[in-house]
C-alpha positions in Angstrom: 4.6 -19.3 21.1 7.6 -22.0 21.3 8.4 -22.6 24.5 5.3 -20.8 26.4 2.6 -23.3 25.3 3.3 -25.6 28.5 2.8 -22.1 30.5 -0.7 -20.8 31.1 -1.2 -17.2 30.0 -2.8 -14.6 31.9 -5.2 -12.3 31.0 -3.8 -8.2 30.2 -5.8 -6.3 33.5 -7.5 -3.2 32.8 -7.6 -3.8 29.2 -10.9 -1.9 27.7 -10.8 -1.7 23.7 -8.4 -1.4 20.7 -7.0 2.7 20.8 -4.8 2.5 17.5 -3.0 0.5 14.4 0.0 1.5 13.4 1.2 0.9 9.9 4.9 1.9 8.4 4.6 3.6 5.6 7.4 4.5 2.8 6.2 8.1 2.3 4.6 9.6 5.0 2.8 12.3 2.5 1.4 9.7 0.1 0.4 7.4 3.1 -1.3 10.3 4.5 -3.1 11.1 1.2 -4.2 8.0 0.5 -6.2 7.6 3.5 -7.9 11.2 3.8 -8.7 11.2 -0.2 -9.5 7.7 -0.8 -10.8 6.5 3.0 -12.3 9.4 4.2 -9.3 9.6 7.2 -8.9 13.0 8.9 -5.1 13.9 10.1 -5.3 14.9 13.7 -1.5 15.6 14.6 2.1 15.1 13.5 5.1 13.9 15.7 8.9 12.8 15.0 11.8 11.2 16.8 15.2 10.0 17.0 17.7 8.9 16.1 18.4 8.2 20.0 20.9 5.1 19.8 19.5 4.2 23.5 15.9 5.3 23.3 15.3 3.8 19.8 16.4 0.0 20.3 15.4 -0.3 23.7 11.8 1.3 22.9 11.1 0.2 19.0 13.5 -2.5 18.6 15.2 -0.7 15.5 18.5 0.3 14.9 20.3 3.3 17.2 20.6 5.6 13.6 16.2 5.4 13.1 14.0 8.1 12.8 10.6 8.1 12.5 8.2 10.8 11.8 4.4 9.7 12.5 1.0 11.0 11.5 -2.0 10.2 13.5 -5.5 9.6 11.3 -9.0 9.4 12.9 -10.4 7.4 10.3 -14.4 7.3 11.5 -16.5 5.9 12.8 -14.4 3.7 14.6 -10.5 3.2 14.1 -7.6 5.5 14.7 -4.8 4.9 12.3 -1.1 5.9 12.8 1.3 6.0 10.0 4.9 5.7 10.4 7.6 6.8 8.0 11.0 5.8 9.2 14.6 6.1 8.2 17.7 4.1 8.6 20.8 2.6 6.9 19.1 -0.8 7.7 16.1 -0.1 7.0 14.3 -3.1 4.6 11.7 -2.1 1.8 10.1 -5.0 0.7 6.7 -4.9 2.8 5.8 -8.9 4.4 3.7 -11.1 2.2 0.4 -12.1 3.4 2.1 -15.6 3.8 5.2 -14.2 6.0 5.3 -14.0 9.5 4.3 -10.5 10.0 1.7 -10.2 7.3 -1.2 -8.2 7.7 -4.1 -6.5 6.3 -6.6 -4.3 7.4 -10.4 -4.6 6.4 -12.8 -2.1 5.5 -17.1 -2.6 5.7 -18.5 -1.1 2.2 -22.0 -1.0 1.2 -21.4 -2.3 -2.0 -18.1 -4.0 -2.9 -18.8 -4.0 -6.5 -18.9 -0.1 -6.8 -15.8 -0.1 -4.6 -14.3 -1.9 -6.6 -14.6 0.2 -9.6 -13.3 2.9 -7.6 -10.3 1.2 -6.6 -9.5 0.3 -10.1 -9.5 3.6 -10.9 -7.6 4.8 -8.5 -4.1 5.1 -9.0 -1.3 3.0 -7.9 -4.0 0.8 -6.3 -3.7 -3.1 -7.9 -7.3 -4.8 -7.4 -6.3 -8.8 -6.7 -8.7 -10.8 -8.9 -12.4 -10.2 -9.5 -15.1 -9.9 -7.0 -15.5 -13.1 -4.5 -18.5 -14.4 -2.2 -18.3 -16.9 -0.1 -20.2 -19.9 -0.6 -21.9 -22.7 1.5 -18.3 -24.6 2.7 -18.6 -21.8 5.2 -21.9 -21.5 6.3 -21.7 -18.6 8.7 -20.5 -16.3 6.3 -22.2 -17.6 2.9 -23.2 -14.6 0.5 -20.0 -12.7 2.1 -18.8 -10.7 -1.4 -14.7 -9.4 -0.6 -11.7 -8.5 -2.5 -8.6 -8.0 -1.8 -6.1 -4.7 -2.9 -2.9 -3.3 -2.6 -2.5 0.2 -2.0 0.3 1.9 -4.3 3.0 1.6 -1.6 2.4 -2.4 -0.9 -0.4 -2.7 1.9 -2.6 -5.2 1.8 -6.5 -4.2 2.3 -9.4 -5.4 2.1 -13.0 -4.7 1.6 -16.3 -6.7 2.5 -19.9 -6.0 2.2 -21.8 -8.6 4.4 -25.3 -7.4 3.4 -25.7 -10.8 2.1 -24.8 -12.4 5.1 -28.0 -14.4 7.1 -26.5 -14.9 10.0 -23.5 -13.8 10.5 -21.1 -14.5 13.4 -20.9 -11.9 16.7 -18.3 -9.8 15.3 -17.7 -6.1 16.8 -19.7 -3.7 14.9 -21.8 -0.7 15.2 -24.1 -2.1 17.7 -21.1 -2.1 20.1 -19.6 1.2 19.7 -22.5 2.6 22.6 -21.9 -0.7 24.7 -19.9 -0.6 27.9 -16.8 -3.9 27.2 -17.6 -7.1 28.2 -14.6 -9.3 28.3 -15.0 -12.7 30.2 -12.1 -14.1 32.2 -10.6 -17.1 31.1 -10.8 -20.0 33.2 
């Protein structure tokens, strides 16, 4: 945030809970499949638009010739996915690294990451990164965390966790807060 760290930030009003994450996607149909068959996603609706060389850079910040055709996913019990496919002359095809500006990854809860694991691996197009990890004491509130990383076969980065292991692990949101109304403190 160059040049805003002297300014204090406000707080967004009104804001109540996460409603989507949107990923880009170089097939649409592959993306799609990938997360019913191998996440369990279910596709609620389809939409498409441009190119519109006003609407399109003023409202996406892409070039005036885009397109994009979009697929929402419920993916239960708690996140809504929405996949973009998009088309351009400019558009770039080399996904961000983790270590880019821009990287990402999303992060899934599994029972047991070791039989995930072997799903994954047999799963095609998906590329397992390295064996099976757990966190060890250096990081106390998450010791006996067991994660690995994958790529799914068009270049997302994901990852699963199984925290089972876990004594006490940090507040994070989880199950216990889907029922609870938000409580977001104000800054001071």
């Amino acid at each position: 945030m160059s040049g805003v760290q002297e300014q204090r930030l406000r707080r967004l009003p009104g804001l109540q809970h996460t409603d989507h994450v949107g990923l880009t996607v170089p097939n649409l149909e592959e993306g799609i499949r990938f997360f019913v068959d191998v996440l369990g996603a279910e596709e609620l609706y389809r939409s498409e638009r441009g190119p519109d060389e006003e609407f399109m850079p003023t409202n996406f910040e892409v070039p005036a010739d885009a397109k994009l055709t979009l697929a929402m996913l419920r993916l239960p019990p708690n996140l809504n996915i929405e996949l973009f496919e998009w088309s351009s002359a400019e558009r770039r095809e080399t996904p961000p690294r983790h270590c880019d500006a821009g990287g990402h990854h999303l992060c899934f809860v599994v029972d047991d990451v070791d039989e995930a694991i072997a799903v994954l691996q047999e799963t095609p197009g998906v590329r397992v990164l390295g064996e099976r990890k757990e966190v060890a004491g250096d990081s106390p509130r998450v010791a006996g965390n067991r994660w690995t990383y994958f790529i799914t076969p068009w270049g997302l980065l994901m990852e699963i966790v199984d925290r089972s292991r876990v004594t006490a692990p940090p507040r994070l949101v989880g199950p216990a807060d889907w029922t609870a109304p938000p409580n977001i403190p104000e800054r001071t």
